[in-house]
N, C-alpha and C positions, 0 to 999 in steps of 0.2 A: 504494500500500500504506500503511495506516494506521503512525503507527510507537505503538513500546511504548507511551505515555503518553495513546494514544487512548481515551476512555471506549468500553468495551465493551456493544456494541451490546445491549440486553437484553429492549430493547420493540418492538416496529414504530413504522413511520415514524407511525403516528396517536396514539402515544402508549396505547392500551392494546395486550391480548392480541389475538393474532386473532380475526376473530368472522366468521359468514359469514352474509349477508344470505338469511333461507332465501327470501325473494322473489324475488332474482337468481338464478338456476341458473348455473351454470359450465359452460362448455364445455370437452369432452375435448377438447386438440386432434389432429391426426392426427400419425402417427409421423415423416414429413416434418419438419412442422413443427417437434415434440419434438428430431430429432437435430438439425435448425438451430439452436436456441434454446439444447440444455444441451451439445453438443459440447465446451464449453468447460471447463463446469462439472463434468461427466463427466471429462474429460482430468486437469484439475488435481486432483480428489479424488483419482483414483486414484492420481495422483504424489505426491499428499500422503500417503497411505495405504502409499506404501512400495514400490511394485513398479516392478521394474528396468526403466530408460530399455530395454531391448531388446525386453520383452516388455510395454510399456505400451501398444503399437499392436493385440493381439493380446487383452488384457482388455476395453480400451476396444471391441472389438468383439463380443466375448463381452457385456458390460454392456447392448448396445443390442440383439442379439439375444434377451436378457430381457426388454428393454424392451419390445420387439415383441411378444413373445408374450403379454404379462402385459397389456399395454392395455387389453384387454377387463375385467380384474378390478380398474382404479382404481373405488374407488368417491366418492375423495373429489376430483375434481378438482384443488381450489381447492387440496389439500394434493399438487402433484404434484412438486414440487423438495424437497419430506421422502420423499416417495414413492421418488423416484429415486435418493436419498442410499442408504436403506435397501439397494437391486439392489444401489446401488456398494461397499457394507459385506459381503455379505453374497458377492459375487461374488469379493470381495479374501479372504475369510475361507477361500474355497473355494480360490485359486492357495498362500495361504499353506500348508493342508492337503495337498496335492496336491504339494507342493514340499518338507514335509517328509516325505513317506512315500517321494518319490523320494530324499532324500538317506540315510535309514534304510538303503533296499533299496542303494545301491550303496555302503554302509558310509563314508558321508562325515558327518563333526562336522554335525550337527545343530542347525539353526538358529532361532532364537526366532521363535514361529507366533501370536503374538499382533500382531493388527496396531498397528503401529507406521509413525512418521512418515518423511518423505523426508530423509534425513544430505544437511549441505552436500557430500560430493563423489558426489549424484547429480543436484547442481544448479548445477556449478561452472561452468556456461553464462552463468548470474544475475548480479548486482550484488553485490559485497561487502554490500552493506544486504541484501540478500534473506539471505545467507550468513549475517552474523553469527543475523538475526532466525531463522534456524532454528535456528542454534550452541545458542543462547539459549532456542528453542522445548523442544531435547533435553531440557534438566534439567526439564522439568516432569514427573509425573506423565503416562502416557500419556491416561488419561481426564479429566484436566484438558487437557491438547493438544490432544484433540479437539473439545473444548466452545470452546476458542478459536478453534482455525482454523476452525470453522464457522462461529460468532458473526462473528471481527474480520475472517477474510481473506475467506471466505466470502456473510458479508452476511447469515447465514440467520437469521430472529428464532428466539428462545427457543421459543414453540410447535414452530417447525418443524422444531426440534434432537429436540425432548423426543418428538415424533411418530416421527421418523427413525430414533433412538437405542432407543428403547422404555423412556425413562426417565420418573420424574415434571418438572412442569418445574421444579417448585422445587428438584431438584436441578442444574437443569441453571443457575441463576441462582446457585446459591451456589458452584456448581464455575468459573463463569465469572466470578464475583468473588474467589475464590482462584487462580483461575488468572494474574487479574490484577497481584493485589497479590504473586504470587510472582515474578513475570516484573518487577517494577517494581525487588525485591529482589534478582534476578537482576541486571538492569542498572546496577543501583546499585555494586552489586560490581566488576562489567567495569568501569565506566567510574572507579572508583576503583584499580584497575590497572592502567586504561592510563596514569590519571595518575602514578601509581607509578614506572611504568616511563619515561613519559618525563623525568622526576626523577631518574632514576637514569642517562638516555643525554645527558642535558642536561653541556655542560661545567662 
């Protein structure tokens, strides 16, 4: 995991935007292949995206039965991990909906339906590093949080956010350098109370 002070990923590895060689055609791969390849990637958004360790085995399998069905209607291959971002956004947006109408009808407080990030104790499995870097993640804005965790933890270039997201990408380049410079001024903080505090436990 990168930590705070890593330059945020904002170009692909060649140095400009994407571009796709219309000469080369892309191959769809098959759905096989698809669930071997983003298993992972699928597992961790969704946990990033907020939904509860109990029922994440049960999304993640809803997400790929979209997958499945929708194959036929990629058109862009080459864009298929923004492709499958999109299912996992849009799949989360549905349990979130569906979660709050069940708590309405059985008169239970009512829970914030916008999606939102995974709190450290849904991840108290992790590293205190993983722990704090979410602590930390919390105070941002949630649409700058997402522009990070796709960009730093994620790996996903700027096109392939601003495709997934349905954003422009120059917004997605300036939210991912506020996003930055916030988390830098977040850390700055923490780490001037911890020293604080050991100042203060110090004999």
């Amino acid at each position: 995991m990168p930590s705070l002070e890593t330059a945020v990923r904002l170009e692909p590895a060649n140095g400009s935007p994407e571009s796709v060689n219309p000469s080369s055609a892309v191959r769809t791969p098959g759905f096989a292949e698809i669930y071997q390849s983003y298993f992972g990637f699928v597992w961790s958004i969704t946990r990033y995206l907020g939904v509860e360790q109990a029922e994440l085995d049960d999304i993640v399998q809803d997400i790929f039965i979209t997958i499945h069905g929708r194959l036929s209607t990629l058109e862009r291959p080459e864009s298929l991990r923004s492709w499958i971002y999109s299912i996992c956004r849009r799949t989360v947006s549905a349990y979130y909906r569906t979660k709050r109408r069940k708590l309405i009808n059985t008169g239970t407080a009512c829970m914030e339906a916008e999606l939102d990030w995974a709190t450290p104790q849904y991840i108290t499995e992790q590293s205190e590093q993983v722990q704090l870097m979410w602590s930390l993640l919390e105070k941002l804005d949630v649409r700058k949080r997402e522009i990070f965790v796709l960009v730093e933890l994620e790996e996903m270039t700027a096109p392939e956010v601003a495709a997934a997201i349905g954003i422009p990408l120059n917004t997605v380049y300036s939210r991912a350098r506020a996003a930055r410079q916030e988390l830098e001024e977040i850390l700055q903080r923490h780490q001037a109370r911890i020293q604080v505090q050991g100042c203060a436990n110090s004999p």
